[in-house]
C-alpha positions as CSV (number, residue, x, y, z in Angstrom):
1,X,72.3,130.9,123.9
2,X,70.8,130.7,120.4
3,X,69.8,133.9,120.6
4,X,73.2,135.4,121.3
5,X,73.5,134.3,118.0
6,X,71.1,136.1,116.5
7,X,72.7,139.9,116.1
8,X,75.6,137.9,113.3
9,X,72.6,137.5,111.4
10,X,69.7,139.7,111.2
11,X,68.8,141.2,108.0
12,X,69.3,145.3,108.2
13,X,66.5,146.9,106.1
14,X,68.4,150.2,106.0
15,X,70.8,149.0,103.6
16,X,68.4,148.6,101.3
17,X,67.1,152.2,101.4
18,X,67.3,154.2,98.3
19,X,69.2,157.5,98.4
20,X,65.6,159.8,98.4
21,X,65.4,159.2,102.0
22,X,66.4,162.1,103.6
23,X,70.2,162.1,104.8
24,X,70.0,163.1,108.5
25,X,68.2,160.2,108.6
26,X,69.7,158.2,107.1
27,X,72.7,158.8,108.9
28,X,71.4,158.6,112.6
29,X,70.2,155.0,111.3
30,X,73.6,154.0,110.2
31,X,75.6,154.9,113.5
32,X,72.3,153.6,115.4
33,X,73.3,150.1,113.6
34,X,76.5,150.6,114.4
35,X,75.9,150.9,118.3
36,X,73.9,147.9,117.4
37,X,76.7,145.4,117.0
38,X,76.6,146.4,113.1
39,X,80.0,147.5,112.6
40,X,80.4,145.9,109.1
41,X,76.9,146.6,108.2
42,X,76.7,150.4,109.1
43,X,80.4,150.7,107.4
44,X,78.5,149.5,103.9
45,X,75.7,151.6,104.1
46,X,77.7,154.8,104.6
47,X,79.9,153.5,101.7
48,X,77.3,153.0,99.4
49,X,75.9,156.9,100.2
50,X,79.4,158.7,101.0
51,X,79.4,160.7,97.5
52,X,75.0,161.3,98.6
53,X,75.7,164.2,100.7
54,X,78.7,165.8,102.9
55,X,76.7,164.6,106.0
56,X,76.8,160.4,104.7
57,X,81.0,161.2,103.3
58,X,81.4,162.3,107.2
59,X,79.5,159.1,108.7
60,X,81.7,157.3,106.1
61,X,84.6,159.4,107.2
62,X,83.3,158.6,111.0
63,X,83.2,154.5,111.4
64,X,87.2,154.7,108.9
65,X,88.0,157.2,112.0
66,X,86.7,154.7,114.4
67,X,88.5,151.7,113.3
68,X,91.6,153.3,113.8
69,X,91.2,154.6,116.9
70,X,89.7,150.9,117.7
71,X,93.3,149.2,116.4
72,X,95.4,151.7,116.0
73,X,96.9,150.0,113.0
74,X,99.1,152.2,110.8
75,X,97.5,151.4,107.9
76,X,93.9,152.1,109.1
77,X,94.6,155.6,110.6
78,X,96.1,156.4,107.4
79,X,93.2,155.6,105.6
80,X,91.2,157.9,108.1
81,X,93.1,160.6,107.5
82,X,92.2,160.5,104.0
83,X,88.8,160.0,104.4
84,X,88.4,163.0,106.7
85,X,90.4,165.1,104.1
86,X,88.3,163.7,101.3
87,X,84.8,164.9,103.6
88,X,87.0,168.2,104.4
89,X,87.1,169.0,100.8
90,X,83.7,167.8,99.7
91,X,82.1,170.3,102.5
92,X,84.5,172.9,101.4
93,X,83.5,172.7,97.6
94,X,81.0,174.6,96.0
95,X,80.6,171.6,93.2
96,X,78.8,169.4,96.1
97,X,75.1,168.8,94.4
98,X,73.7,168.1,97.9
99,X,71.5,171.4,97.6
100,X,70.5,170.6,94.3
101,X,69.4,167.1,95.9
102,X,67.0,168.5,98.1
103,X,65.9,170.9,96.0
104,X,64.7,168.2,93.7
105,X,62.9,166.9,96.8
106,X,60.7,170.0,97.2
107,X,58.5,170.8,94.5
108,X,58.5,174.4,93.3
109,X,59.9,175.5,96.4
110,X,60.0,178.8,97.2
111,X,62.6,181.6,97.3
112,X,62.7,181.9,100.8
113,X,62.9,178.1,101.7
114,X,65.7,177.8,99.4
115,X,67.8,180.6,101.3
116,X,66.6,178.5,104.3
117,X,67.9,174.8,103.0
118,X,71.2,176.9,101.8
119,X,71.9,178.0,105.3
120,X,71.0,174.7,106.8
121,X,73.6,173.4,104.4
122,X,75.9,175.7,104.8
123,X,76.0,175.3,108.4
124,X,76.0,171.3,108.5
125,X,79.3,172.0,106.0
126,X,80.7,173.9,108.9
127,X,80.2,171.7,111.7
128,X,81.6,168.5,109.3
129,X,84.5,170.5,108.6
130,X,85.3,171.0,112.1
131,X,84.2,167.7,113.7
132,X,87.0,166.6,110.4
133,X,89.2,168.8,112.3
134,X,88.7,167.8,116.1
135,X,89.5,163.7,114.5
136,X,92.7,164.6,112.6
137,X,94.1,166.3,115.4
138,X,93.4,162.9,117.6
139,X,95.0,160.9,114.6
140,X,98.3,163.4,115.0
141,X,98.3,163.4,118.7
142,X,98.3,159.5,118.6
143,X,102.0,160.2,117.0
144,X,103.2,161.7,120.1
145,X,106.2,163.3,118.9
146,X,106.2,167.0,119.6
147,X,106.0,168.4,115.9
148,X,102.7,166.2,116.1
149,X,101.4,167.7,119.4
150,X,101.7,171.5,117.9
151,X,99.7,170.8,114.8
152,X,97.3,169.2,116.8
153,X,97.0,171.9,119.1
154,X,96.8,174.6,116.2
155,X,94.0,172.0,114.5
156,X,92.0,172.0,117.6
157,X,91.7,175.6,118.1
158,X,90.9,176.4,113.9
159,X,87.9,173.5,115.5
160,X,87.1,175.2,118.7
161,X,86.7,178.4,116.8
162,X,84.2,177.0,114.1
163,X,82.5,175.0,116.6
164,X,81.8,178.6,118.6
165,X,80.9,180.3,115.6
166,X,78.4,177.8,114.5
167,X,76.9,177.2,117.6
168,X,76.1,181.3,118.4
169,X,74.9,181.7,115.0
170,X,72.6,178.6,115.6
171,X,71.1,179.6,118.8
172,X,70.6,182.6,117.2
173,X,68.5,180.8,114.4
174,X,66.8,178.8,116.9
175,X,65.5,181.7,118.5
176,X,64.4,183.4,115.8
177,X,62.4,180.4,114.6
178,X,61.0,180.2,117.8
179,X,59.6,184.0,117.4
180,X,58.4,183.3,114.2
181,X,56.4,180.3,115.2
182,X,54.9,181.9,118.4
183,X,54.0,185.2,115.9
184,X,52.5,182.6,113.5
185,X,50.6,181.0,115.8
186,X,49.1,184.3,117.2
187,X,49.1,186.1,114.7
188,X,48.3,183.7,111.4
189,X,51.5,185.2,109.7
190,X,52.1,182.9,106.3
191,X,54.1,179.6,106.7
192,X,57.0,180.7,103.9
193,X,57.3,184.4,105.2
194,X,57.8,183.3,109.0
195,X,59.5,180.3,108.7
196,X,62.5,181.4,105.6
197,X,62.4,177.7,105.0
198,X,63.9,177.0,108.3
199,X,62.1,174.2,110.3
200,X,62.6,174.4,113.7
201,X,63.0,170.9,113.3
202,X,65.7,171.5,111.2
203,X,67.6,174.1,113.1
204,X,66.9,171.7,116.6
205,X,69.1,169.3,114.7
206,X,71.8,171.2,113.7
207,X,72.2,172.5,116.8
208,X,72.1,168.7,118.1
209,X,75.0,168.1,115.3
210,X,76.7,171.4,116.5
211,X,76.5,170.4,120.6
212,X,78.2,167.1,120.3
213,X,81.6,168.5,119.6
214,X,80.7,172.0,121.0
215,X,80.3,170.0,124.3
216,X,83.1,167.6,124.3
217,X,85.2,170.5,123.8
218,X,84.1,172.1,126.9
219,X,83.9,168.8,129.1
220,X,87.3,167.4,128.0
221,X,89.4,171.0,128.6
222,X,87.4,171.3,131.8
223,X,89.3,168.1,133.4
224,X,93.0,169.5,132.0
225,X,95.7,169.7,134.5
226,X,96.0,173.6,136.2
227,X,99.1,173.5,135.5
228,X,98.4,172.6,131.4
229,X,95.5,175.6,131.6
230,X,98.0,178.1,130.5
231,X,98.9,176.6,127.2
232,X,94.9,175.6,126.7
233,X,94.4,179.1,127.3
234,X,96.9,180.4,124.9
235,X,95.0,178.5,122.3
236,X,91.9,179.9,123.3
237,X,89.7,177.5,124.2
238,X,87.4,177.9,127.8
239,X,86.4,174.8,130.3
240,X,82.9,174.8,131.4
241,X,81.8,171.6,132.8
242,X,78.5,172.2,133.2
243,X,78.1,173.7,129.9
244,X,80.2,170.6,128.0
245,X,77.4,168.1,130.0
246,X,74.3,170.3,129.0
247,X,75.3,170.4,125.8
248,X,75.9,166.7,125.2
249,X,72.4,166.0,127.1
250,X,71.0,168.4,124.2
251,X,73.0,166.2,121.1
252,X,72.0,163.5,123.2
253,X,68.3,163.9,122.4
254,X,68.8,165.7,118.8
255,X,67.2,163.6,116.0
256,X,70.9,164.4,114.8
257,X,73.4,161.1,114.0
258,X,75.5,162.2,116.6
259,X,72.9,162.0,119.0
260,X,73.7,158.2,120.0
261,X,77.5,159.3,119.8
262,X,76.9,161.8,122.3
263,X,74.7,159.4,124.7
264,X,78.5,157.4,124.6
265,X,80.2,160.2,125.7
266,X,78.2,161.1,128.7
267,X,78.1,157.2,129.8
268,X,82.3,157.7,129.6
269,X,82.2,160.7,131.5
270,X,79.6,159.5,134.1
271,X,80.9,155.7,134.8
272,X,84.7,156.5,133.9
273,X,86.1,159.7,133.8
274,X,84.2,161.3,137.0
275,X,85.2,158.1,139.5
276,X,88.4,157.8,138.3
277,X,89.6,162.0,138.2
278,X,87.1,162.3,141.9
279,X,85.6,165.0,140.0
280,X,82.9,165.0,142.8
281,X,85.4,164.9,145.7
282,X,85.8,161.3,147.4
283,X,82.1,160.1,146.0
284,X,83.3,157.6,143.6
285,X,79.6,156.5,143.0
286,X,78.8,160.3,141.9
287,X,76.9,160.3,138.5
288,X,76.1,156.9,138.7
289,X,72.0,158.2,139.0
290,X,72.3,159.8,135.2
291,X,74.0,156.7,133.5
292,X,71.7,154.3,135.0
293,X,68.7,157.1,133.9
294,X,70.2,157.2,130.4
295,X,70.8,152.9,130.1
296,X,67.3,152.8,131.0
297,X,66.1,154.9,128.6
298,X,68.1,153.7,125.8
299,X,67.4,149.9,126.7
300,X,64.3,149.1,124.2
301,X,66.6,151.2,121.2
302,X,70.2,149.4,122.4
303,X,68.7,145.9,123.8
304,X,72.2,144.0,122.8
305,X,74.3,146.6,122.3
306,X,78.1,145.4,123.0
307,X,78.8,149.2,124.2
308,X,75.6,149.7,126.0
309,X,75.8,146.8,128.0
310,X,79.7,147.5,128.9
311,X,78.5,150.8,130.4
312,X,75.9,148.8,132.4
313,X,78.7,146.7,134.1
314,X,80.8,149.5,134.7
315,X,77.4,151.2,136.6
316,X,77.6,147.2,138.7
317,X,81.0,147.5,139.2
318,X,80.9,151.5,141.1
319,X,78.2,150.0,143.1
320,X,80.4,147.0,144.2
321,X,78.0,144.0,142.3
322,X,80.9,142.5,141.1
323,X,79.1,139.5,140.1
324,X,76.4,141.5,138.3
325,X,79.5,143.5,136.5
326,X,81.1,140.4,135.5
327,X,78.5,138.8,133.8
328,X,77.3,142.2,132.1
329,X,81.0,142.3,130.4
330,X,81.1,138.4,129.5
331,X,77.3,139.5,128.2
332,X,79.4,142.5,126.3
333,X,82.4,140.3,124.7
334,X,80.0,137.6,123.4
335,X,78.0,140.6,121.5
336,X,80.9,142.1,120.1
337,X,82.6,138.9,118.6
338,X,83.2,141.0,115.1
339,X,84.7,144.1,117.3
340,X,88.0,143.1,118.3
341,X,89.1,146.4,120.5
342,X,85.5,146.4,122.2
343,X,86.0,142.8,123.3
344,X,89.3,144.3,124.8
345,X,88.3,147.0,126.9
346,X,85.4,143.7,128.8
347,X,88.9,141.6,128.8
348,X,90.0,144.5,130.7
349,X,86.9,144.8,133.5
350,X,87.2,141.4,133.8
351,X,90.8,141.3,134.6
352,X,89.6,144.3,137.7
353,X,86.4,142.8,139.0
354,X,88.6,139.7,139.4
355,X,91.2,141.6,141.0
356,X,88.8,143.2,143.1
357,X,87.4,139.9,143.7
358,X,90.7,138.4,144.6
359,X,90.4,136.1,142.1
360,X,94.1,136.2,140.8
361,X,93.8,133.2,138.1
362,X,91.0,134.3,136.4
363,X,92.5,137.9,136.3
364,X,95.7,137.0,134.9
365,X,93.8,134.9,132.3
366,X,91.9,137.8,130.4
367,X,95.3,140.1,131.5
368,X,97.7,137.1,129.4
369,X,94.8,137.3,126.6
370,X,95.1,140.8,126.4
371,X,98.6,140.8,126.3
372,X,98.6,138.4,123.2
373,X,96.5,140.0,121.3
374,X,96.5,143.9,122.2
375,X,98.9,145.7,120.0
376,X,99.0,148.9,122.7
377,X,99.7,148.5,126.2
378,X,101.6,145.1,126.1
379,X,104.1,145.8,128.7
380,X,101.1,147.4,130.9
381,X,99.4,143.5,130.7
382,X,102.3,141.9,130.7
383,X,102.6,143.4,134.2
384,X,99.2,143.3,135.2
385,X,99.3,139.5,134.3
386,X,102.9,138.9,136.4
387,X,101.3,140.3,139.4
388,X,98.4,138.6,139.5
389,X,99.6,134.7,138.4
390,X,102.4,135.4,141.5
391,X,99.6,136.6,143.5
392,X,98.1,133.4,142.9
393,X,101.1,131.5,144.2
394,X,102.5,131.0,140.5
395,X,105.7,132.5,141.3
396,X,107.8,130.9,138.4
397,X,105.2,131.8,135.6
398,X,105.2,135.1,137.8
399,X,109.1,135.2,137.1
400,X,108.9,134.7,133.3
401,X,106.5,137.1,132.4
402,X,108.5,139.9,134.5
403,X,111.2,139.1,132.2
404,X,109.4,139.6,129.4
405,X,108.3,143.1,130.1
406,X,111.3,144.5,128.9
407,X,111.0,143.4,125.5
408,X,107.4,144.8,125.5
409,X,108.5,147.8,126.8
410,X,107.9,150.1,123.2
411,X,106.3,153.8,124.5
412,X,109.2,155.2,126.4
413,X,106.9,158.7,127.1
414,X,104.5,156.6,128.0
415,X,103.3,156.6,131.7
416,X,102.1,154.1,132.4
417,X,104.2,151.5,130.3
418,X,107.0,153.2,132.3
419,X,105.3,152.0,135.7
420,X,105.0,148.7,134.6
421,X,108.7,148.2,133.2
422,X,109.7,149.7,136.7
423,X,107.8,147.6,138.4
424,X,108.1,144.6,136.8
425,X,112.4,144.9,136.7
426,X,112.0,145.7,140.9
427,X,110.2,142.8,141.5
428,X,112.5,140.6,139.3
429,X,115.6,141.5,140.7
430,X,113.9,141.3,144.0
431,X,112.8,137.8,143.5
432,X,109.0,138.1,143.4
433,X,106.9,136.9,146.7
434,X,103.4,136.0,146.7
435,X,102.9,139.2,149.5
436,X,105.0,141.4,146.9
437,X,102.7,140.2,144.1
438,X,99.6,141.3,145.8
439,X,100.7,144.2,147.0
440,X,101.7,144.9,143.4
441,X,97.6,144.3,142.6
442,X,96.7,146.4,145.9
443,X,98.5,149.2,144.0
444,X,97.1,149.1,141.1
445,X,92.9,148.9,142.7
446,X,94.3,151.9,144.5
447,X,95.8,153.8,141.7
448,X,93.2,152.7,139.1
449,X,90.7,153.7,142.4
450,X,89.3,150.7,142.4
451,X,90.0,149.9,146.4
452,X,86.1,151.8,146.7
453,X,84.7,148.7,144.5
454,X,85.7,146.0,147.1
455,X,83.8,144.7,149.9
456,X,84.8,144.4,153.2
457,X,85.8,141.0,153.4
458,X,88.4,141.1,150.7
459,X,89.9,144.6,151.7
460,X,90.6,143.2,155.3
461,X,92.1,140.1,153.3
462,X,94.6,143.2,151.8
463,X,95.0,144.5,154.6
464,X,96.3,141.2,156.5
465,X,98.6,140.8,153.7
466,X,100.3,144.3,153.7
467,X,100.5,143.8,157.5
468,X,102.7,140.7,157.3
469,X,105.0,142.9,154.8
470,X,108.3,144.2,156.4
471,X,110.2,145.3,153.3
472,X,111.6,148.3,154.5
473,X,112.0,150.0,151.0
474,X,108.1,149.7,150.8
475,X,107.1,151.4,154.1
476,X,105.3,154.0,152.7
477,X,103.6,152.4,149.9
478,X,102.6,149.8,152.8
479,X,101.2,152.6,154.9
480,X,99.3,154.7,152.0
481,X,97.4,151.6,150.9
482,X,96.4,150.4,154.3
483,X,95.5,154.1,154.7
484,X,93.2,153.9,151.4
485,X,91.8,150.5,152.8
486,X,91.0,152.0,156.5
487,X,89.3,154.9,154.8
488,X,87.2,152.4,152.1
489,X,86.4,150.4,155.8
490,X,85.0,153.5,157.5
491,X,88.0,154.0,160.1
492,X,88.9,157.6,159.1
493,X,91.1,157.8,162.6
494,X,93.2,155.1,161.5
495,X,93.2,155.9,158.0
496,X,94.9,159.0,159.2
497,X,97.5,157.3,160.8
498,X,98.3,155.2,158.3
499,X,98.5,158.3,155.8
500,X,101.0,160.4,158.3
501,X,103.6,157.6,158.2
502,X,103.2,157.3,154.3
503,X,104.0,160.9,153.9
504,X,107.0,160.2,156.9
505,X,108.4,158.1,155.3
506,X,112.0,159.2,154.1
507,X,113.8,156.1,152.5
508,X,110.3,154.5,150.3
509,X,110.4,158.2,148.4
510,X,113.7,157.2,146.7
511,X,111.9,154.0,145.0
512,X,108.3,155.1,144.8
513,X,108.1,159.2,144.5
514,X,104.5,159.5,144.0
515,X,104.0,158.3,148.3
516,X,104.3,161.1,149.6
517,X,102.1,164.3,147.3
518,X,99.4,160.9,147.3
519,X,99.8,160.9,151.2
520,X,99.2,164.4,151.5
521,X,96.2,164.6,149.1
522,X,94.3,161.9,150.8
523,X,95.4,163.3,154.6
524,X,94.3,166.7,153.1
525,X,91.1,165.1,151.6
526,X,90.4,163.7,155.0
527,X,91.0,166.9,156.6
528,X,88.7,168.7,154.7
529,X,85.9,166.8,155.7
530,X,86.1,168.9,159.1
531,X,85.0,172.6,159.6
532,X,87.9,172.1,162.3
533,X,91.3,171.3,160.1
534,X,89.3,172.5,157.0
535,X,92.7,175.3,156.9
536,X,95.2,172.3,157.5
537,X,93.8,170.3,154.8
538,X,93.6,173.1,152.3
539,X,97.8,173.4,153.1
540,X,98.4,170.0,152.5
541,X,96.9,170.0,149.1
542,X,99.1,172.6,148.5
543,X,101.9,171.2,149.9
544,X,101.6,168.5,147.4
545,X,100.4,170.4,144.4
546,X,103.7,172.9,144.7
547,X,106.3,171.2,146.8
548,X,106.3,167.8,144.9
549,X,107.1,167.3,140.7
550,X,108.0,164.6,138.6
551,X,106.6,161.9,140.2
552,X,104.6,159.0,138.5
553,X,100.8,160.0,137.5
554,X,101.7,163.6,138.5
555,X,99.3,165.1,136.0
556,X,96.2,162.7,137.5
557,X,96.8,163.9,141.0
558,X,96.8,167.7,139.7
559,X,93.2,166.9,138.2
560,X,92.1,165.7,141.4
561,X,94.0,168.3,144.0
562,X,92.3,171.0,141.8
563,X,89.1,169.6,142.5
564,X,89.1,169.4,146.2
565,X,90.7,172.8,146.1
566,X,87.8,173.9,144.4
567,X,85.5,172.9,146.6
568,X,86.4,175.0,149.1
569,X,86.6,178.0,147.1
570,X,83.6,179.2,148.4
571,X,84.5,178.4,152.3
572,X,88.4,179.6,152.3
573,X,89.1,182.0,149.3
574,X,92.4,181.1,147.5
């Protein structure tokens, strides 16, 4: 494994580049290296040029920005607040020598190119200040406290409105280089009077640096809860899906140094966000074609890329090679031995393929390992590790760990931390069972939607188990997972069944209130399916998206109710 080695080691020849080399490049180079395993390294070469230009302060700015969000340390977020302030008011300042810079560059350059490089610079000031913008309002969300949530939301739209701004007047630019070149071409027009000193080079990657953030915007408010619309509207910012995903394709392929940031960011939304929110109905395998398009493209540039090769397990894992997935994300935590929080999230798929494997002792292994060293989510893998070491027979370590929740217990608005105290407490005062235990796991593949990733083999296993349960206050979670499993297996009819005595069942809604609007979204999902109950289905999802509140992952079932109503939009008009 000598080569693993290898990445700890190599010599980077970009820190020893001197600061003529042009910026853009030199920037795209240092978040390349970072995507490269070079965390430390790409951190010291934006250092070394942050007072260069307001594009290297940002990539400096960028990686501080990213180890906070990557530890979420106090200390460290504070220190990326200041750097994006400090890159706010270099881009804001009219001191900033970075036009002189490449002015010096170009000799005797003429009047008309240097109107050009000003607007280039001008605009790249724009887009820094509100990418600085978009990242500070993440940092102040992170506080959730209410106070923190407003300013964020009044950040974001000062962004959004920047963003739009800059990316109009740069398709506009774009356009009108476009002319010019065509005219030049036909009509030999001079370079200096057609061109104004704007390259379409240069405009393509502004409008690559402009797309990244233009197109997250887009793609993230696009997946927002209906229900949330109204206040996203009120700030003023739209949802296109398609035009958030075009857009990142475009920064994607931009010579900009966003352009690998962006190639991230539609990998997320392809191999995690669109499975996990069925933002293409039931087809949890939908988008898988693009990331595995965009890994193989990227493969010769990213060959041992920690991040690169998570994505590539996560691909394995949606197309049930669990084995395959497994060894991609051991592959992933050996390459990112100097990035703690990446070699967290491949604890994490570990812990899953294992579960989905039902192999309980190496799940609650990388869960325990994540539980002693995360500093977020303790109480969410202290849980995960409870259920799986009882599901493995350990009841007593089961036990101990259940009783440790509590103290781990920190978020109270959180979620999901509030799931796992609940469930954890339930299962202690219950007295944990083995059966209990793996139902507990069977909750979490199907609330995760995970169930889809198993074979057949292990979800009739499940299935056997939840059989031999007769707990009567967990009727109806009994019934909506062996409706989930029937429906994985093929056998909608009995799928069905199962579904109609989850969303039946009375007495399970006291202790687990999210059975029955999940019971009628999947009954409605099924029903859909059919030209035939197409109408009953449609009323179900409605039933469930207006008749049911304040149930556990309400907002996550709104996401994905809006998206199979949707889809018959066209058919039954709403």
């Amino acid at each position: 494994m000598a080569g693993r080695d290898q990445h700890q080691h190599q010599h980077h020849p970009q820190l020893d580049m001197k600061p003529e080399l042009d910026d853009a490049e030199l920037a795209l180079q240092g978040i390349s290296m970072l995507l490269n395993n070079g965390f430390k390294e790409s951190d010291e070469l934006f250092k070394r040029y942050r007072t260069h230009s307001p594009l290297m302060s940002f990539g400096a700015s960028f990686v501080s920005f990213l180890n906070a969000m990557m530890t979420f340390e106090e200390e460290k977020m504070q220190m990326a607040c200041d750097d994006l302030r400090t890159t706010e008011k270099l881009c804001e300042s009219d001191s900033v020598g970075v036009i002189e810079t490449i002015r010096n560059k170009i000799k005797k350059s003429m009047d008309s190119q240097t109107s050009g490089l000003a607007i280039v610079d001008r605009l790249q000031r724009q887009i820094i200040v509100a990418d600085c913008q978009v990242y500070l309002a993440v940092l102040s969300f992170i506080k959730q406290e209410i106070s923190a949530y407003i300013k964020g939301g009044w950040i974001l739209r000062k962004a959004w409105k920047m963003y739009n701004k800059c990316y109009s007047d740069i398709s506009q630019l774009q356009e009108a280089c476009r002319r010019r070149s065509f005219d030049q071409a036909n009509h030999n027009a001079p370079v200096a009077e057609s061109s104004g000193g704007l390259t379409e080079e240069a405009v393509g990657r502004l409008k690559g640096s402009v797309s990244f953030g233009y197109g997250l915007f887009h793609l993230c408010i696009s997946m927002v809860p209906p229900h949330l619309l109204k206040l996203v509207n009120l700030l003023g910012f739209p949802g296109d899906r398609h035009q958030g995903l075009a857009s990142l394709i475009y920064a994607s392929e931009s010579r900009d140094m966003k352009a690998p940031l962006a190639t991230l960011a539609l990998l997320w939304y392809h191999t995690v966000v669109q499975p996990f929110f069925a933002l293409d109905g039931s087809d949890s395998r939908a988008g898988l074609l693009e990331a595995k398009t965009i890994l193989q493209k990227k493969a010769v540039i990213y060959p041992n890329s920690s991040l690169f090769i998570f994505f590539r397990g996560r691909v394995q894992r949606l197309e049930c090679q669990i084995n395959s997935a497994l060894a991609s994300f051991h592959d992933a935590l050996e390459f990112a031995s100097d990035q703690r929080e990446i070699q967290h999230v491949c604890l994490y798929e570990i812990g899953w393929c294992s579960m989905i494997e039902m192999n309980f002792e190496d799940a609650y292994k990388a869960f325990e390992r994540l539980k002693n060293e995360s500093r977020w989510s303790q109480c969410y893998y202290a849980y995960l590790t409870g259920v799986c070491q009882g599901a493995s027979g350990d009841l007593e370590g089961a036990n101990a760990v259940f009783r440790d929740v509590p103290k781990l217990f920190k978020r109270k608005n959180n979620q999901i931390e509030q799931f796992a105290f609940r469930r954890a407490e339930r299962l202690r005062k219950q007295g944990a069972t083995q059966e209990l235990c793996i139902m507990g796991v069977v909750e979490v593949l199907y609330l995760w939607k995970a169930l889809a990733n198993c074979s057949s083999s292990k979800l009739q296993l499940m299935s056997q188990v939840l059989q031999g349960l007769d707990d009567p206050s967990c009727n109806g979670l009994k019934h909506l997972f062996l409706g989930a499993i029937q429906k994985c297996l093929g056998n909608i009819k009995d799928a069905v069944q199962s579904y109609q005595m989850a969303a039946r069942d009375e007495l399970g809604r006291l202790n687990n209130s999210y059975v029955q609007p999940y019971a009628y979204y999947e009954l409605g999902c099924v029903l859909l399916a059919k030209p035939e109950t197409l109408g009953k289905g449609r009323s179900l999802l409605l039933q469930a998206k207006e008749n049911c509140t304040g149930y556990d992952f309400e907002n996550r079932l709104h996401v994905r109710i809006h998206t199979a109503l949707a889809s018959v939009k066209e058919v039954v008009p709403l």
